[in-house]
TIKOLDO-179811 format. One record per residue (C-alpha): residue number from 1; residue in three letters; x negated, y, z. Coordinates in steps of 0.02 Angstrom, whole numbers, plus 50000, padded with zeros to 5 digits. Each point is the difference from the previous one (the first is absolute). Example, Ala and Ser with C-alpha at 12.3 -4.5 7.8 and 13.67 -1.06 7.14 Angstrom:
BEGIN
seq,type,X,Y,Z
1,ala,49385,49775,50390
2,ser,49931,50172,49967
//
This chain:
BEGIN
seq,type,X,Y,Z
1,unk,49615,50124,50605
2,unk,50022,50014,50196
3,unk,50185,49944,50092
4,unk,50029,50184,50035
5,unk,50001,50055,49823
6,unk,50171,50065,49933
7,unk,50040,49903,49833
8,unk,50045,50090,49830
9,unk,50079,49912,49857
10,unk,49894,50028,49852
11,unk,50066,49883,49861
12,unk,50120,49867,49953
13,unk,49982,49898,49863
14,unk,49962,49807,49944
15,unk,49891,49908,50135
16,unk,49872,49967,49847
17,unk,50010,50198,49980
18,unk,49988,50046,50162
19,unk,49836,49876,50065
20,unk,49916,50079,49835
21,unk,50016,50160,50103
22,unk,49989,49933,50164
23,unk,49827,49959,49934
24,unk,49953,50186,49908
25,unk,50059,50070,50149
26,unk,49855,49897,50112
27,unk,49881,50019,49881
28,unk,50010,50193,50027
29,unk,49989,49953,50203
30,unk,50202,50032,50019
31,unk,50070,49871,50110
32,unk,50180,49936,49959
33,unk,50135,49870,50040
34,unk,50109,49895,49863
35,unk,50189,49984,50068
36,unk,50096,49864,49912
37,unk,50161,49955,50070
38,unk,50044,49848,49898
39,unk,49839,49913,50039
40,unk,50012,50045,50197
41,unk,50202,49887,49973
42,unk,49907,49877,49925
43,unk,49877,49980,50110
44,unk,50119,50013,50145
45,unk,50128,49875,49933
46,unk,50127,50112,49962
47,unk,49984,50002,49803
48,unk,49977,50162,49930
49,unk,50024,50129,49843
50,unk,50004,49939,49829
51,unk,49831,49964,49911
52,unk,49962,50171,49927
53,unk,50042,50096,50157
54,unk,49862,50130,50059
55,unk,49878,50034,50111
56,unk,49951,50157,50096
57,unk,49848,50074,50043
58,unk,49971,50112,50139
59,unk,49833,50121,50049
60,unk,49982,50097,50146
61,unk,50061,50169,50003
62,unk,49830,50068,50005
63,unk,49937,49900,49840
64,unk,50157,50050,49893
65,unk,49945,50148,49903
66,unk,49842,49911,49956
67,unk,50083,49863,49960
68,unk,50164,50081,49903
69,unk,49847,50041,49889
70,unk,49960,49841,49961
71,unk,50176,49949,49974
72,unk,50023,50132,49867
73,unk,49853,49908,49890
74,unk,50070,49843,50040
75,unk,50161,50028,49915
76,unk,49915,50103,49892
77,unk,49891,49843,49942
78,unk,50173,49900,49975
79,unk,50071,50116,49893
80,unk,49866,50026,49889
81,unk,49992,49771,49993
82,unk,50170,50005,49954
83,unk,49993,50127,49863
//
């Protein structure tokens, strides 16, 4: 993703959910950046969420469709583990 690329929010979810699709999402050449607040207060000093807070992850606005898409058989895929 270039600097001058406006930012959609495409999921939010567990960080172990969300790098799974982080990583389906490059695999199918979609570029994509993992927000997650409580580790940025960690890191910073501040503290932070609680342990099972969640992470956000963003695509550019051109990539969403494609990768809405891919989102849809994501959560698809965890519905059908759970069942």
């Amino acid at each position: 993703m270039s600097n001058h690329e406006d930012l959609v929010l495409l999921y939010t979810g567990t960080e172990i959910n969300t790098n799974i699709l982080k990583e389906i999402l490059e695999d199918n050449k979609i570029g994509s950046l993992i927000r997650n607040d409580m580790k940025s207060g960690l890191s910073a000093g501040f503290g932070g969420g609680y342990p099972d807070s969640e992470a956000n992850l963003y695509v550019s606005d051109r990539n969403f469709e494609s990768a809405k898409v891919i989102l849809d058989e994501f959560l698809k895929s965890l519905e059908d583990n759970e069942s």
